[in-house]
C-alpha positions as CSV (number, residue, x, y, z in Angstrom):
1,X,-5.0,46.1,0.6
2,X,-6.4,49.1,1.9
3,X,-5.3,49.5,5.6
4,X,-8.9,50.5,6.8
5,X,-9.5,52.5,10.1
6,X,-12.1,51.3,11.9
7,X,-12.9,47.7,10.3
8,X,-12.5,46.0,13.5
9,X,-14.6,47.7,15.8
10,X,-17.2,47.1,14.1
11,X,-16.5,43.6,13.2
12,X,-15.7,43.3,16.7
13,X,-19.6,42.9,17.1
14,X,-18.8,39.2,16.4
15,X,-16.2,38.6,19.4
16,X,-18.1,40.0,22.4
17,X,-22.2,40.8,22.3
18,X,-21.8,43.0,25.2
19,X,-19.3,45.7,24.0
20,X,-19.4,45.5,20.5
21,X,-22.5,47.5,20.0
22,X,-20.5,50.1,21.7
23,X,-17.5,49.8,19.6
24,X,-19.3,49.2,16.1
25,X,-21.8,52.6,17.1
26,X,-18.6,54.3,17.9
27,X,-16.6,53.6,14.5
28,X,-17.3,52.4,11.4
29,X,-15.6,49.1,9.6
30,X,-12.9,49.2,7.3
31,X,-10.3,47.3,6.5
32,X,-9.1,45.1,9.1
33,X,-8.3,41.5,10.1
34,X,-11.3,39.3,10.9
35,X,-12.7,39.0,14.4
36,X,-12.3,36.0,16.1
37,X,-15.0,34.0,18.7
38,X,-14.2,34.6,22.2
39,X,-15.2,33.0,24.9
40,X,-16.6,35.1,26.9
41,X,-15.5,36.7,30.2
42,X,-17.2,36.2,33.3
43,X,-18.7,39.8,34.9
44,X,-16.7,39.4,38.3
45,X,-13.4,39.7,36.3
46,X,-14.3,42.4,34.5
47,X,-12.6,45.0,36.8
48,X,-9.5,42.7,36.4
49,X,-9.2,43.8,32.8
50,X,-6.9,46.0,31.8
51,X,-8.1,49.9,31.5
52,X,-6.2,53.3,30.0
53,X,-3.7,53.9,33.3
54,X,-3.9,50.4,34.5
55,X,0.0,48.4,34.7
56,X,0.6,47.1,31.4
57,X,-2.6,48.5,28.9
58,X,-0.3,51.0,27.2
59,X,2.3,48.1,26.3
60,X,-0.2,45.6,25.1
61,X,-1.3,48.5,22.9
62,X,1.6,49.7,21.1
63,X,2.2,45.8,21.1
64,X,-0.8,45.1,18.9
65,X,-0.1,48.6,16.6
66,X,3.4,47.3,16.1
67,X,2.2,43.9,15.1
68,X,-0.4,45.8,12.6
69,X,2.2,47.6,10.9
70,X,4.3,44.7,10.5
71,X,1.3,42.3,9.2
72,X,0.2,44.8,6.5
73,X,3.5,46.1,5.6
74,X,4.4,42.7,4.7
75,X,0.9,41.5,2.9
76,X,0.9,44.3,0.1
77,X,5.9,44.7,0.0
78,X,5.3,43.9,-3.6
79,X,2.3,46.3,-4.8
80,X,4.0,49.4,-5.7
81,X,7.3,47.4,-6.9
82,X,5.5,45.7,-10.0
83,X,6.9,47.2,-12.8
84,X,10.3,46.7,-11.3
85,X,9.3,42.9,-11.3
86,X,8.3,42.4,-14.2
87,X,11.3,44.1,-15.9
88,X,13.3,42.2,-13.9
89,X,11.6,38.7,-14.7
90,X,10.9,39.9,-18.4
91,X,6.9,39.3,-17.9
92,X,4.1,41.0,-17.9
93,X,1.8,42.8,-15.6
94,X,-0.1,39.7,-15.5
95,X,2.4,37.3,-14.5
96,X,3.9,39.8,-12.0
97,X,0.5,40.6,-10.1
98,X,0.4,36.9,-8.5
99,X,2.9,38.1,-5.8
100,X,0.4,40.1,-4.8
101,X,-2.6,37.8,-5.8
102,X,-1.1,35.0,-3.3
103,X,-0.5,36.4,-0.5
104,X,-3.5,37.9,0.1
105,X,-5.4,34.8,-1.6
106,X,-3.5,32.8,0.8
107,X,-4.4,34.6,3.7
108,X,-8.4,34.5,3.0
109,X,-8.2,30.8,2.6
110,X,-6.6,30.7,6.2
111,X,-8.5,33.3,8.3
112,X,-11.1,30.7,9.7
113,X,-8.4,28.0,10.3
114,X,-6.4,29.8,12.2
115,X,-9.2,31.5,13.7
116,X,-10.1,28.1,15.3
117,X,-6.8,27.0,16.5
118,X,-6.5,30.8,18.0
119,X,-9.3,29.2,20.6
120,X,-7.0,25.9,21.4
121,X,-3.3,27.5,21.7
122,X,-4.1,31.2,22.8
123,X,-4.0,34.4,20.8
124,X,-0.6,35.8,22.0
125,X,0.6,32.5,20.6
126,X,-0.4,32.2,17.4
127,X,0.0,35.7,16.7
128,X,3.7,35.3,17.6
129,X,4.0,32.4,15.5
130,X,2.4,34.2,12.7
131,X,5.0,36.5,12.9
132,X,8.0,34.8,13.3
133,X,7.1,32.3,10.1
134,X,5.8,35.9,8.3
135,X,9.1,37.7,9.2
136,X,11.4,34.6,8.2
137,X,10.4,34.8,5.2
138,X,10.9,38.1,4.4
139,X,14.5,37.3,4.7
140,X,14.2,34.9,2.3
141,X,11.9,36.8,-0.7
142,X,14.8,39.0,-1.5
143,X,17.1,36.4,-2.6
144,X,13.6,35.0,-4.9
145,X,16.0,32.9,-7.8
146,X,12.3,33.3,-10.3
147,X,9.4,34.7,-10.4
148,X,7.6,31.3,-9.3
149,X,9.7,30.8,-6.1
150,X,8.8,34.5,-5.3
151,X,5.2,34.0,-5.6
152,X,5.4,30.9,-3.7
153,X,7.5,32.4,-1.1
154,X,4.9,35.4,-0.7
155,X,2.2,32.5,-0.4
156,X,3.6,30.9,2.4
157,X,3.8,34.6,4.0
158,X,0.1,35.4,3.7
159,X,-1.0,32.4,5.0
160,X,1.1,32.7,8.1
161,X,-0.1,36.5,8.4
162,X,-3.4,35.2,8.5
163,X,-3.0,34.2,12.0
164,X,-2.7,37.8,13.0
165,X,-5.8,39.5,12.5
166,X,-7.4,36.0,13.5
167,X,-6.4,36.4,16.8
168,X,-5.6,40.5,18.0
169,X,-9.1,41.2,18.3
170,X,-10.0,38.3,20.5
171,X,-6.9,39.2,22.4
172,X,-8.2,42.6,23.0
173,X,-11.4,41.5,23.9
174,X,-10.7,39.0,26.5
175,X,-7.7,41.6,28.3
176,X,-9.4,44.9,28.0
177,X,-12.5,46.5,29.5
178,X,-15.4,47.5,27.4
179,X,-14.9,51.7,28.3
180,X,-11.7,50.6,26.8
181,X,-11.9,48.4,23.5
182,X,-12.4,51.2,20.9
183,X,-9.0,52.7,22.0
184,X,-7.8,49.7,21.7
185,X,-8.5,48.3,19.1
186,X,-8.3,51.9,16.7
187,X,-4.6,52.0,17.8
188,X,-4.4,48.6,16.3
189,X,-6.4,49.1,13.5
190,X,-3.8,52.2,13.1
191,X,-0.8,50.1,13.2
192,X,-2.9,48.2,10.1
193,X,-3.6,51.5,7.9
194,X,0.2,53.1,8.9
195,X,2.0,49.8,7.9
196,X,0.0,49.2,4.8
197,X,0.6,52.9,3.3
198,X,4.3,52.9,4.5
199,X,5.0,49.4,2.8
200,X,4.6,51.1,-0.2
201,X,6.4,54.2,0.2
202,X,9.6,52.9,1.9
203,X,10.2,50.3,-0.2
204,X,8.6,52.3,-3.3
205,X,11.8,55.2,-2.5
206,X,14.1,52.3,-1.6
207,X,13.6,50.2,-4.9
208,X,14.2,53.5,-6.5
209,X,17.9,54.0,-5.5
210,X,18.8,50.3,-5.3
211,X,16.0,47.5,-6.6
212,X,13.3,45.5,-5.9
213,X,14.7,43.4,-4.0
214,X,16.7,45.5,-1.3
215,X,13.6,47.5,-1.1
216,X,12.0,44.1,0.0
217,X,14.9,43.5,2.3
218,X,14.7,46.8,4.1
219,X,11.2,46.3,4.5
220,X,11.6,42.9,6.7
221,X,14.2,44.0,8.5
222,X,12.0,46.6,9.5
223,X,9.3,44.1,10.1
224,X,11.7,41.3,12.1
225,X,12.3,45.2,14.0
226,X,8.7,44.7,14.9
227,X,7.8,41.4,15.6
228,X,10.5,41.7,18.0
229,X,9.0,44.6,20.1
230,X,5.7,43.0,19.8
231,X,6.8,39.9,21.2
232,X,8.7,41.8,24.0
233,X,6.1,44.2,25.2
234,X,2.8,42.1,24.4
235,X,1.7,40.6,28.5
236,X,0.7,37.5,28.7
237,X,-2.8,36.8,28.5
238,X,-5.1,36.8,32.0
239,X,-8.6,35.6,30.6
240,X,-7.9,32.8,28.0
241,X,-9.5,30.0,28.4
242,X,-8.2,27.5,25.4
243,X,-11.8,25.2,24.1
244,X,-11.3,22.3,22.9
245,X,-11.4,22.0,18.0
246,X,-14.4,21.4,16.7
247,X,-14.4,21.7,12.7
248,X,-17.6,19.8,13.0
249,X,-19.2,23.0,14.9
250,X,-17.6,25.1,12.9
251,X,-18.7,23.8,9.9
252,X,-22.0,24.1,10.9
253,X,-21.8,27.8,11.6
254,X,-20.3,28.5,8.0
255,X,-23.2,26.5,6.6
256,X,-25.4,28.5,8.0
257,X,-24.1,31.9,6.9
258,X,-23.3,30.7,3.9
259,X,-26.9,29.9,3.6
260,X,-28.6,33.6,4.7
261,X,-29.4,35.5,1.4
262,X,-28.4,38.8,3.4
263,X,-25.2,37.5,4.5
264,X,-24.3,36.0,1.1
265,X,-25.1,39.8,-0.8
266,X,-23.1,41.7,1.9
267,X,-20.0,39.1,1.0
268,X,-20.3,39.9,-2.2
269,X,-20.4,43.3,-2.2
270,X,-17.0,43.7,0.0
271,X,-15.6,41.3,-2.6
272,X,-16.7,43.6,-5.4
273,X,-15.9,46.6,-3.4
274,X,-12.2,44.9,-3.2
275,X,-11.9,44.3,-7.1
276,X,-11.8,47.5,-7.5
277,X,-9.2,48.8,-5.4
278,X,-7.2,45.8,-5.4
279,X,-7.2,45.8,-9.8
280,X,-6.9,49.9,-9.3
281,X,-3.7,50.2,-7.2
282,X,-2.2,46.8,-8.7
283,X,-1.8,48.7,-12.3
284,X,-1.3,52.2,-11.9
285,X,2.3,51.9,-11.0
286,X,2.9,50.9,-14.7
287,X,0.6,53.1,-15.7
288,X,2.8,56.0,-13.8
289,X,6.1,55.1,-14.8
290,X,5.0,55.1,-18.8
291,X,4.3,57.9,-21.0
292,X,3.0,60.1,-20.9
293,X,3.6,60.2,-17.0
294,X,7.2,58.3,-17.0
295,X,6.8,59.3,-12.9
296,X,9.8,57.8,-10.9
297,X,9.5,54.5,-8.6
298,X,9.5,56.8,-5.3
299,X,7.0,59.2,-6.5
300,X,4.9,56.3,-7.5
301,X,5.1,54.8,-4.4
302,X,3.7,58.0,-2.5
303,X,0.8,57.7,-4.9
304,X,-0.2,55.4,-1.7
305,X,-0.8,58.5,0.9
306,X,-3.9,58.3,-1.3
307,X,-4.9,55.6,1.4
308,X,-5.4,58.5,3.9
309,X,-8.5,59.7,2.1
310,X,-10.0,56.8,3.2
311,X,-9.6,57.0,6.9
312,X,-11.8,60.4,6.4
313,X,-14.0,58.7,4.5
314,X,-14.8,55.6,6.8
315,X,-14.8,57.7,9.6
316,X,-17.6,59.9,8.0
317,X,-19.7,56.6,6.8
318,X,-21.2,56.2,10.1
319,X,-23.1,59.8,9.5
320,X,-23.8,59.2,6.0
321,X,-25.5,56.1,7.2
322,X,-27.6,58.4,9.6
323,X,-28.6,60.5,6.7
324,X,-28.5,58.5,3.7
325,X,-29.5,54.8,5.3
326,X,-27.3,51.5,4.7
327,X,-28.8,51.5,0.7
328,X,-28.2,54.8,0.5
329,X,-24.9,55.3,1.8
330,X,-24.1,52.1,-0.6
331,X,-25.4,54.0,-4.1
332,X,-23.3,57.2,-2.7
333,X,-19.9,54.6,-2.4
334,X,-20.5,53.2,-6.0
335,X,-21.4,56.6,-7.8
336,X,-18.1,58.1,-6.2
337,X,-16.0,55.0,-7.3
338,X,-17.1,55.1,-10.8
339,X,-16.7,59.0,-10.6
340,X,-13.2,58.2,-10.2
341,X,-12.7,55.7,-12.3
342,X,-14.2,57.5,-14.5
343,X,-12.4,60.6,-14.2
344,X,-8.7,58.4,-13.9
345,X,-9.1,57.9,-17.7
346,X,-7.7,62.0,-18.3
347,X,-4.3,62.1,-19.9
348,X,-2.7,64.3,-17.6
349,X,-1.6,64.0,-13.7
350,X,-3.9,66.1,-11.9
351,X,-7.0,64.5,-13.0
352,X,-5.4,61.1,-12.3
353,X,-4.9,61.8,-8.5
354,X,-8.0,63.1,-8.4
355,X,-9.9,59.9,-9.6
356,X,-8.0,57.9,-7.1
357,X,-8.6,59.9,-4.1
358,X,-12.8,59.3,-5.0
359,X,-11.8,56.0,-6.1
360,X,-10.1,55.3,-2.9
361,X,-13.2,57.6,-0.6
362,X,-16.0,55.0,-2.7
363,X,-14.4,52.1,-1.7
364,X,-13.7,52.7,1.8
365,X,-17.2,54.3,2.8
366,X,-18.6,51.2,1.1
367,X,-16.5,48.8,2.7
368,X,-17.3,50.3,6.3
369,X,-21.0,49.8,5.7
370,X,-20.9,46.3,4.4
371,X,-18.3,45.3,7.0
372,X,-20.4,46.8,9.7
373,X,-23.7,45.6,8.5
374,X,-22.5,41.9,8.6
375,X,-21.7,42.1,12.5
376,X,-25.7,43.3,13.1
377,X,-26.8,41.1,10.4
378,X,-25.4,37.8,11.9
379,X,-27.9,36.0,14.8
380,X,-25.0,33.9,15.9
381,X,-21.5,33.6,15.2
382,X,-20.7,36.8,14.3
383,X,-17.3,36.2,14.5
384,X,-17.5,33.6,11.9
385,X,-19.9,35.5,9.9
386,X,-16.9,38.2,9.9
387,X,-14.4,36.0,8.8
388,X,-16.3,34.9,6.3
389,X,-16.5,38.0,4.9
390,X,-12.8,39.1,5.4
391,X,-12.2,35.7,3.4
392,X,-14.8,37.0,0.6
393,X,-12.5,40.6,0.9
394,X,-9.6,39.0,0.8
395,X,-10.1,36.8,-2.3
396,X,-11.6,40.0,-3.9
397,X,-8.4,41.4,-3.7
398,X,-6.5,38.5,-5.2
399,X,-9.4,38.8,-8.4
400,X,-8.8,42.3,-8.7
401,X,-5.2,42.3,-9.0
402,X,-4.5,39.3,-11.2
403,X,-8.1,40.5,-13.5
404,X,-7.0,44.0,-13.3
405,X,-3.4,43.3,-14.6
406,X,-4.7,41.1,-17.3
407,X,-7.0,43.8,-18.8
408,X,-4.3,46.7,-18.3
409,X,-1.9,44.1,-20.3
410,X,-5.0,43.5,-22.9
411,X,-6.3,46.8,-23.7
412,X,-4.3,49.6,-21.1
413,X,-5.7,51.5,-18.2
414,X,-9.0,51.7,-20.2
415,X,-9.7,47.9,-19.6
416,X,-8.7,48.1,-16.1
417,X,-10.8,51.1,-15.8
418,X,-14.0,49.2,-17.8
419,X,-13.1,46.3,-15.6
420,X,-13.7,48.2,-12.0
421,X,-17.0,49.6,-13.6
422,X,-18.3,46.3,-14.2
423,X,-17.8,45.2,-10.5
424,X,-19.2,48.7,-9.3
425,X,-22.1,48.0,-11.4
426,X,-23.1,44.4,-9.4
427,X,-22.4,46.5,-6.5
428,X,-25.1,48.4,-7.4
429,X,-27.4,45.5,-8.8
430,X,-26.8,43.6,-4.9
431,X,-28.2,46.7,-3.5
432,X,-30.7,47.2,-5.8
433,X,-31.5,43.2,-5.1
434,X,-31.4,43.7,-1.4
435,X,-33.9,47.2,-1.9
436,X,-36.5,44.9,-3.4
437,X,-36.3,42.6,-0.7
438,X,-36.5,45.0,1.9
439,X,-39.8,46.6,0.5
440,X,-41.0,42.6,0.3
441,X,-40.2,42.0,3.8
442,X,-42.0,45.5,4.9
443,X,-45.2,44.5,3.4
444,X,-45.2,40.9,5.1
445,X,-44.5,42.7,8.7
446,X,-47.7,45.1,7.7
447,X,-49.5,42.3,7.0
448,X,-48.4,40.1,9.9
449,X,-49.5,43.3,11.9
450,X,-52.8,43.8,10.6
451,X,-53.7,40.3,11.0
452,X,-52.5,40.3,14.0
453,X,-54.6,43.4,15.3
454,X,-58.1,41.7,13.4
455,X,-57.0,38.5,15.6
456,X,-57.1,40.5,18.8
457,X,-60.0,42.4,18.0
458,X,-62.2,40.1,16.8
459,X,-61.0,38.0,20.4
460,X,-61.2,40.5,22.7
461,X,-62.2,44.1,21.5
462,X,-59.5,45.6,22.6
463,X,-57.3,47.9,20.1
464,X,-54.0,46.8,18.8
465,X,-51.0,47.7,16.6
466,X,-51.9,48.2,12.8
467,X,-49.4,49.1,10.1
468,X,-47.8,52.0,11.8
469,X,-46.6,49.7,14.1
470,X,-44.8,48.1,11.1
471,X,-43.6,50.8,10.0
472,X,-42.3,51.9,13.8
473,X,-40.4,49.1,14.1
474,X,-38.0,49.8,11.7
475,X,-38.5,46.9,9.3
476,X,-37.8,49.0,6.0
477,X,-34.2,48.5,7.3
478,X,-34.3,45.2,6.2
479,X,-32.5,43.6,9.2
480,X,-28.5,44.7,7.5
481,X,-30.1,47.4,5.4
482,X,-29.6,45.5,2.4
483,X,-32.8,43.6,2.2
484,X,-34.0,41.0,5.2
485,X,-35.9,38.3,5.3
486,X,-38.8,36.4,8.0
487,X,-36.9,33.8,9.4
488,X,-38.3,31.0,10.6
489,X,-40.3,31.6,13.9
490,X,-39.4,34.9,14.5
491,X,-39.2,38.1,12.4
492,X,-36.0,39.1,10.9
493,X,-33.9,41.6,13.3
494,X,-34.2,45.3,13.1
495,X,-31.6,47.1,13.3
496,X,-30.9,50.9,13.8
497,X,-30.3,52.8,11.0
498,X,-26.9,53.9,12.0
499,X,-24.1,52.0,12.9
């Protein structure tokens, strides 16, 4: 999984109304856990939050990056270690790809759960429990007797890592002032992107000198190393306030995102978005270490600084959206991802790295502008809605790496490459969808307006708004940018064009 940047800001939109248009204006989404509902704090504590300088901020800080690193460390041990598994097993890339495939599957099926009973037993404690159950096994994968007790073991680990990103960004809301959330959360969100990329070079060196599975070892030790120090250094929470379960409201929110068109294409474009990479940086570590590359494990494992490109790239979506607009920014992300899948298929090394650094800048621009546009699209329950979509990103990266094994097994990187194109394409075809709607929903506000300034003048005489005000109000944005919609007794939201 990509360790994103700046998902979380902007996702944070979701937790707390009155900072997260700060935080998501401030940095664009990548990829990072889901955002959480919070309750929200009451305006006379607010000076009792905790501030840069304040007793205990910088702790609960490097707290929450040390539990990043650990969590997505830990989520993607087995990426760069696949061919070593499947020589080890005797299967194919196929086969081998589910140990990636369930942990992250796993942990998109138990975002929302855990999200809920985040709101009963308290942030600190879940994540602390995530972590403990997340880190125990670790110990235990290394000593894997098959391949099916591995991918079961690494199933019981996403799930429990789940509870992580479910709960860090509420935490952060509810201890920290608003002047303070983006710096925050971005050394979170750090702690995300630094133990994603180093999972896969530690133990991608590592497996090279000694295995697969000491690699795997060395990496939860490392990760028992932080859940320690997290568990030490994170203070106890001042502002929770546990709320009582209820699936029966939280059903009704999922019903109702689940049931906005906007909603519904932005989920599917992160999911698509996520095929991609997740099919992409599942296979090229065979591809790497056979002809005509025959690279060794450790130098493939560095192939995953690559990830780095994409922390320039989110950070620079916020001004492509600026200059480009949401749809815009969206075709740039596509054509760039098929530019390097594209250029990936060259025979020799150079042009290889190359495709997977515009591979890798595609994927993360896009994903920071569907991420983000999901927080502004949402009327209510944003954090839900953001879950929701970290589910749909999540399971996007279990398609992509068992689909993208199973063509690279069928027909070499070739498939795998024809593979990503087909999801880029219906990346395109949602925005496409979502342009069309947007120019649909622009002529019913003009209309709306012009019958609105007859009614007035035919009533009173006096002059009103005709289509410019349409136009002023921004409602070519279609609400997300990807094509909005009149809801029912009220117009659909505008939003400004940048983040």
């Amino acid at each position: 999984m990509p360790a994103a940047s700046t998902g979380a800001v902007a996702r944070f939109a979701g937790s707390t109304p009155a900072t997260a248009g700060a935080a998501a204006s401030s940095v664009p989404a990548v990829d990072s856990p889901a955002p959480v509902p919070t309750a929200p704090v009451p305006p006379a504590d607010e000076d009792r939050r905790r501030a840069p300088g304040a007793p205990g901020f910088r702790r609960m800080s490097f707290a929450l990056f040390l539990a990043g690193v650990a969590t997505f460390a830990l989520l993607y041990s087995t990426q760069a270690l696949l061919p070593l598994i499947s020589a080890d097993f005797a299967v194919g890339a196929g086969d081998a790809s589910w140990t990636v495939s369930a942990a992250t599957g796993a942990l998109a099926l138990f975002v929302l759960p855990l999200s809920a009973l985040s709101e009963r037993f308290g942030r600190r404690t879940l994540m602390t429990v995530s972590l403990a159950v997340a880190v125990a096994v670790s110990l235990l994968i290394p000593f894997a007797p098959s391949l099916e007790a591995l991918i079961a073991l690494r199933a019981v680990q996403g799930a429990a890592l789940a509870g992580v990103p479910a709960s860090a960004m509420a935490y952060l809301a509810e201890e920290v002032r608003p002047r303070a959330l983006v710096a925050a959360i971005g050394l979170f969100v750090a702690g995300n992107s630094i133990g994603g990329m180093s999972g896969r070079v530690v133990t991608g060196w590592v497996a090279q000198e000694w295995g697969w599975r000491v690699a795997l070892g060395v990496l939860g030790l490392l990760a028992v190393v932080s859940a320690v120090a997290f568990r030490a250094l994170v203070p106890a929470p001042r502002h929770f306030t546990p709320a009582p379960l209820s699936p029966r409201a939280l059903g009704r929110t999922v019903r109702d995102h689940l049931s906005d068109p906007l909603l519904r294409r932005l989920y599917a474009i992160g999911a698509l978005f996520m095929t991609v990479f997740g099919a992409v940086y599942t296979v090229i570590g065979y591809r790497l270490t056979e002809a005509p590359f025959s690279l060794p494990q450790g130098v493939v494992g560095s192939i995953f600084l690559v990830y780095l490109v994409g922390t320039v790239s989110s950070a620079a979506a916020g001004r492509l959206v600026a200059r480009l607009g949401r749809r815009g920014t969206l075709y740039l992300a596509g054509g760039t991802t098929s530019a390097g899948l594209l250029l990936s298929l060259a025979g020799s090394l150079i042009p290889v790295l190359a495709g997977l650094v515009l591979i890798t800048a595609g994927f993360f621009a896009g994903h920071a502008v569907a991420s983000a546009a999901v927080s502004r699209t949402a009327t209510h329950g944003r954090a839900q809605a953001s879950a929701l979509y970290q589910s749909a990103y999540y399971l996007g990266s279990s398609a992509g790496s068992t689909l993208g094994a199973l063509a690279f097994h069928a027909g070499g990187w070739a498939a795998a490459v024809a593979l990503g194109l087909l999801a880029v394409t219906g990346v395109v075809a949602i925005t496409l969808l979502g342009t069309r709607a947007a120019r649909v929903e622009q002529r019913v506000r003009r209309d709306a307006a012009v019958a609105r300034g007859g009614a007035v003048r035919s009533g009173s005489g006096q002059g009103s708004a005709g289509p410019g005000a349409a136009g002023r109000d921004g409602s070519g944005l279609g609400g997300s940018g990807l094509g909005g919609s009149v809801r029912a007794g009220r117009a659909a939201p505008v939003m400004a064009a940048r983040h």
